[in-house]
N, C-alpha and C positions, 0 to 999 in steps of 0.2 A: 101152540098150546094156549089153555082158557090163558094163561095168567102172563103170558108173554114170552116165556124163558123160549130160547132155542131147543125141540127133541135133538135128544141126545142119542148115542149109538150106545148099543147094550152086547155086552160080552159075551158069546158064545163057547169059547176055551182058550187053549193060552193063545192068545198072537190075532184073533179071529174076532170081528167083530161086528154086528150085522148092524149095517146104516137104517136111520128112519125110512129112504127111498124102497128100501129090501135090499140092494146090494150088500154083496160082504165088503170088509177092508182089512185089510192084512195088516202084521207092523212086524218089525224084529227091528234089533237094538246092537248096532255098531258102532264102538269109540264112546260110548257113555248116550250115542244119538237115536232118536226112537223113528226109523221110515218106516211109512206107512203106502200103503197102495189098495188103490179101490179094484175088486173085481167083479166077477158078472153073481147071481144070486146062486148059484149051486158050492152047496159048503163042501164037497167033493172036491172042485176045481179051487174053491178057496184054499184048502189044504194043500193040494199043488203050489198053488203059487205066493204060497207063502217057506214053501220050501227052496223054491227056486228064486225068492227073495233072497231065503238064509244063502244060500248059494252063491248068488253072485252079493252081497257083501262081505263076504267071505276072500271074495278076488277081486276086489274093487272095482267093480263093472256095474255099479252103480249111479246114476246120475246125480249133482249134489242137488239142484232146485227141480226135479221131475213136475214142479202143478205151474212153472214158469210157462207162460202163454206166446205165442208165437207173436201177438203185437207188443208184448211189453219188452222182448227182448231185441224187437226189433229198434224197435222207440232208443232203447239201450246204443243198440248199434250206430240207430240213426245219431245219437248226441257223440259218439267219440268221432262218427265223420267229420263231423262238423266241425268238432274241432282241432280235426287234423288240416279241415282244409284253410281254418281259419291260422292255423301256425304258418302253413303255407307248404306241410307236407303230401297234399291228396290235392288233383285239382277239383277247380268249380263244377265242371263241366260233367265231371265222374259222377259227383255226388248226384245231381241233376236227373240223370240217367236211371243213377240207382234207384234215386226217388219216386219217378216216374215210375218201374217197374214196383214200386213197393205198396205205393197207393191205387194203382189202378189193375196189376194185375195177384198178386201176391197177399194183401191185408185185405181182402174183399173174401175170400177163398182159405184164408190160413189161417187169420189174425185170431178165432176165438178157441186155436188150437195150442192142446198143448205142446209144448216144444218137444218135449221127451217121447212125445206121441208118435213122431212124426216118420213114420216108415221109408220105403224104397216104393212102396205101391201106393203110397202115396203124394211122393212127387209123379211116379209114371200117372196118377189120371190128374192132377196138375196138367199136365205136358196133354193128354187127351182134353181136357178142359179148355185150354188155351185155343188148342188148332179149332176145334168145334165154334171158339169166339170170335173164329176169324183171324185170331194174329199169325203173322209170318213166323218161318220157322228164323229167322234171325232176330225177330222179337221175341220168339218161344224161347229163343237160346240165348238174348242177353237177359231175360226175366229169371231164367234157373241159374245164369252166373250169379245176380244178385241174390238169391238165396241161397246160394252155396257159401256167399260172405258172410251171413247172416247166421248161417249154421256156424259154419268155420268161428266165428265170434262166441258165440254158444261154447263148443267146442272144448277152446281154448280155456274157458272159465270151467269146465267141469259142469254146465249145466247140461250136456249130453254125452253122449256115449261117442255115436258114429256119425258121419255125415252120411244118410240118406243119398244123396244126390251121385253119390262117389259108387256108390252101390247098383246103378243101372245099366244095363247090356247094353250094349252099342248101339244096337239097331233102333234100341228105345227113346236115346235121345235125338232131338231137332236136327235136322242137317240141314241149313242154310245155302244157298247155293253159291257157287264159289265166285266171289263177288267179280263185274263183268269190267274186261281192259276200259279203260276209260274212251271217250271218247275225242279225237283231235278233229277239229272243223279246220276246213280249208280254206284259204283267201274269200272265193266268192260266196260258202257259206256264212264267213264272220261279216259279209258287207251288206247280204240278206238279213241276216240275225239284227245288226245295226240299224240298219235301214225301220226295221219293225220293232223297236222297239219304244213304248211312250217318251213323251220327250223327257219325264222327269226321273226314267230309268237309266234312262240312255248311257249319262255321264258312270251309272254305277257300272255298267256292263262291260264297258271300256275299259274300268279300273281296273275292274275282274282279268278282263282279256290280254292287256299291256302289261300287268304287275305281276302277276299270279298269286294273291293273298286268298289266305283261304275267304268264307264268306263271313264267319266271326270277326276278322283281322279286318276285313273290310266295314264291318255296320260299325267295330268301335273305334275307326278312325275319328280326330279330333284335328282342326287346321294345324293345331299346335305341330303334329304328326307330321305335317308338309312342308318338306323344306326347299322350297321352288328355289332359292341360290344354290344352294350345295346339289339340287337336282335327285333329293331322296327322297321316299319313302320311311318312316322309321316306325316299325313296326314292336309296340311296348307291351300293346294290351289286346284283348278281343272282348266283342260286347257278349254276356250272360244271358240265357234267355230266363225271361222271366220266370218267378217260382210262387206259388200262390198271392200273399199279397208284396208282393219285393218283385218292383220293376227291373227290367232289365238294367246293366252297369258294365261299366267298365269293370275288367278283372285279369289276373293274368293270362298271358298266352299259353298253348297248347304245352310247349315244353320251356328250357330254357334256351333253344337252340332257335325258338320262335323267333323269339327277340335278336332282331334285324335289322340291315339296311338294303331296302330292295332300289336299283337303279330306276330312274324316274328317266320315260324316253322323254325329250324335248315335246315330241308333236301332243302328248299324255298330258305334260305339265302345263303346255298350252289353252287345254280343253279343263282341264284344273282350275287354271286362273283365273277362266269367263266364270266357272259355275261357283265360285270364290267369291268374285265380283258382283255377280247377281245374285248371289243369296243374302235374306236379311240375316242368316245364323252365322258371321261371318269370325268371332270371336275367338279366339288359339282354344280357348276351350268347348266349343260348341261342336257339335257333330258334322260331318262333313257328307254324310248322306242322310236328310231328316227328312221325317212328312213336315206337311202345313204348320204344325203345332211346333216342329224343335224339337222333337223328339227322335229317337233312332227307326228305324225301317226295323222291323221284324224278320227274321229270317222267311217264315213259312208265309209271310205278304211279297217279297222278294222274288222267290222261289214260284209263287205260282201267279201275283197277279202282274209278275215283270217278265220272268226267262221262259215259262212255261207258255204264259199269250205270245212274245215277241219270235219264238221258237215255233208255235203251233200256228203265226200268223206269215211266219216264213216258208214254211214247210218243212221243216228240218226235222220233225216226232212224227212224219207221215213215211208210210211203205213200211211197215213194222217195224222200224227202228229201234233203238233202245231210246227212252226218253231224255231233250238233253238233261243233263246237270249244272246246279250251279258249279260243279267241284269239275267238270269238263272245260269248265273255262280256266280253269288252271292247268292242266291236262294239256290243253290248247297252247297255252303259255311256255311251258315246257317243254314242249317238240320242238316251241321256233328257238328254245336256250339251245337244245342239243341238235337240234338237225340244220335248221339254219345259222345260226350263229358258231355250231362246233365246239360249243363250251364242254367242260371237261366234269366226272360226277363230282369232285368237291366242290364246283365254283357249281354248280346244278342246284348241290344240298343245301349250299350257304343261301341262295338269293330265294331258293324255296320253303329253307325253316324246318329240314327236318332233321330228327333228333340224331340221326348217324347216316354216313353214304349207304349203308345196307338197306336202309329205306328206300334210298333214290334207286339203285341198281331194282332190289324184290318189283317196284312200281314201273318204271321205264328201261328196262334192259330193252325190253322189245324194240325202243328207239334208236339207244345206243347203237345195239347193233344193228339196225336197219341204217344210219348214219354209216358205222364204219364200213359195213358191206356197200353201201352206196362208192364211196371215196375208196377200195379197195377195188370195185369193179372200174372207177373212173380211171386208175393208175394202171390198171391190167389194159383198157381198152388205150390210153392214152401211150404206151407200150407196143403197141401189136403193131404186126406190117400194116393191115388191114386201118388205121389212124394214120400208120403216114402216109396213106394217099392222099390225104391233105397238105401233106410239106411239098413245099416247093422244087423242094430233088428228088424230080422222079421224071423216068422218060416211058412213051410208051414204045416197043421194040416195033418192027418193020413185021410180025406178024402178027401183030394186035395184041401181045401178051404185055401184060405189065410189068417194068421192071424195077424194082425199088433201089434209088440210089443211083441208077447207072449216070453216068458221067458224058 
C-alpha cells in the first residue's frame, strides 16, 4: 500500500475471511485459541472447511503449530541430535548419515514445506523423485528412515497429526536388495591382492587382513593404540568422517562392545614395527595410517585409490564378480577365526566387536556350519572301514578281497 502498512484480510461472515492474495482463510476458536487455515478461493469450499475445522477441534485432530515448515522443524531435530550425541547417548556416525540424507536428499525437495502439509502422496513422489535421481533403493530407504525421525519428532510435540510415511503400501516403498554374503579370499588370492598393492597401502591392507578391525577402527588407530609387548591391538575409538567444516576425529566406537582387545599375530606386529620405525608421525598420539601431511587416510581415498586399484590390478573384481570390499577383509579375517583356527561364536564376537553373538551367528553361520560339517564329515570318514585301509591291520585274503582286521 501507498503509505506502507501491510493489506489486511477483510471479513466476509463469521469465521470466513478473504486474504489480499484472493484466497479465503478460515478460523474457529478452541480453549480461548483462535486457528486459522488458508483455503483455495471458492467461498463454497471455504464454508466446508471451515466446518470441518470446527469438526476436528472439536476431537482434537488438530495440529498445534500447522504453518511450522519442514526445515525449521528439522533444524529443530537436527539440535536435540546433537545433543544427544554429544551426552553420548546417539552415536556420531548416525547423526552423520542423517545429515547427509537431510541436506542433500530431503531439505532440497521438502524444506519450504509445511510440516502439517505433508501427505502419504507425498512422501510416494519423494521416493518417485529419488529413484529418477539416480539414488539406490538402500539410499531411497535410508533417506525415508530419516524422515520418518523427523516426522516422529514433529509427532511427538503435537505439531502433526500422523506420520505420512507409516501410511504407504508395501509395494510403494524401496526394497533394497538383500545385502550380498560377504566375501572370503583365499591364500593365493590375499598374496595377489598383497602383492598389488601401493607400497604405502600395503601395511594398511595387512592390518585390515590379520586383525579384522572394521575400516573406522582402523584410519583412528593411534601408536598409543599398539601395544607390540603385550602383543594387542586396543581398539577405543574409530576415526569420523568429516562434516562440513569439522575435520575428521577421533570419536567413539561403533558400540560398547567395540571397545576391545584384538590379538596382534607376531609376523602383523613385525611389519608394525618397520612402518613405526620409518615413519616421521611416530608419536603415541599420532596416527598410524596418515598421508604425507599427518593427517588420517580418508575412508572413500582408501576404499578406492588402495583396495579397489590393488584388487582391480590383481584380478580379483574381474568375471562379474561382486566388487571386493574393504569390509571383506574382515570377512576374510573371520573365516580363518572359525574355520582355520576352530574358535568358538563368543571368542568370534569378542575379538570382532560385535554388540551380541546373534550378530556373529545372522553374519557367519554359513561358516560355522561349513566348519562343523567339515570336522563332522572328517570323523565320519576317519570311522568308516573304507579309512582303515590305511591302518596297518589289514590283510588282503588269498582271493583279492580285502579284509579288515584279519589277523
Amino acid at each position: 500500500m501507498a503509505d506502507g502498512t501491510k493489506p489486511r484480510r477483510t471479513r466476509v461472515e463469521r469465521g470466513i475471511y478473504r486474504q489480499p492474495n484472493g484466497n479465503f482463510a478460515v478460523c474457529a476458536r478452541r480453549a480461548g485459541r483462535l486457528h486459522f487455515r488458508t483455503v483455495g478461493t471458492d467461498l463454497d469450499g471455504a464454508r466446508r472447511a471451515r466446518k470441518k475445522l470446527i469438526a476436528a477441534l472439536e476431537v482434537g485432530q488438530v495440529p498445534a503449530s500447522p504453518r511450522l515448515r519442514f526445515d525449521t522443524v528439522a533444524a529443530r531435530w537436527s539440535e536435540r541430535f546433537e545433543a544427544m550425541v554429544a551426552a553420548g547417548e546417539r552415536h556420531p556416525r548416525t547423526y552423520e548419515a542423517h545429515r547427509f540424507h537431510l541436506d542433500h536428499d530431503l531439505l532440497p525437495r521438502l524444506g519450504s514445506r509445511r510440516i502439517a502439509s505433508l501427505g502419504v502422496e507425498d512422501v510416494a513422489e519423494l521416493i518417485t523423485d529419488l529413484r529418477a535421481a539416480g539414488r539406490s533403493a538402500k539410499t531411497t530407504a535410508n533417506a525415508l528412515g530419516t524422515l520418518q525421525s523427523v516426522l516422529r519428532f514433529a509427532r511427538r510435540r503435537g505439531w502433526i497429526l500422523n506420520d505420512p510415511v507409516e501410511l504407504l503400501e508395501p509395494e510403494e516403498r524401496p526394497r533394497p536388495p538383500r545385502r550380498p554374503r560377504g566375501r572370503v579370499l583365499g591364500q593365493a588370492e590375499i598374496e595377489r591382492l598383497l602383492d598389488a598393492c601401493p607400497s604405502r597401502g600395503r601395511i594398511l591392507v595387512e592390518t585390515a587382513l590379520f586383525s579384522g578391525l572394521r575400516i573406522s577402527e582402523l584410519l583412528g588407530l593411534t601408536w598409543a593404540d599398539i601395544d607390540f609387548a603385550a602383543g594387542l591391538v586396543r581398539v577405543r575409538a574409530q576415526l569420523s568422517r568429516p562434516h562440513r567444516d569439522e575435520p575428521a576425529r577421533r570419536v567413539a566406537p561403533k558400540t560398547p562392545a567395540s571397545i576391545r582387545e584384538v590379538p596382534l599375530v607376531p609376523q602383523l606386529s613385525d611389519r608394525l614395527a618397520a612402518h613405526h620405525r620409518a615413519t616421521p608421525f611416530a608419536a603415541p598420539t599420532d596416527w598410524v595410517f596418515v598421508t604425507s601431511r599427518g593427517t588420517p587416510f580418508g575412508e572413500r581415498n582408501v576404499a578406492r585409490r588402495i583396495l579397489k586399484k590393488a584388487a582391480d590390478d590383481a584380478g580379483l573384481n574381474s568375471d562379474g564378480r561382486m566388487p571386493l570390499r574393504f569390509h571383506d577383509l574382515r570377512h576374510t579375517f573371520a573365516s580363518h577365526l572359525i574355520v582355520d583356527l576352530g574358535l568358538d561364536v563368543a571368542q568370534v564376537s569378542r575379538i570382532l566387536g560385535h554388540a551380541s553373538i546373534t550378530i556373529t551367528l545372522d553374519v557367519y553361520t554359513h561358516l560355522f556350519d561349513d566348519a562343523r560339517h567339515s570336522q563332522e564329515i572328517r570323523q565320519r570318514m576317519a570311522a568308516s572301514q573304507f579309512a582303515r585301509l590305511l591302518h596297518p591291520e589289514f590283510n588282503r585274503s588269498r582271493d583279492g578281497v580285502i579284509s579288515i582286521g584279519a589277523r
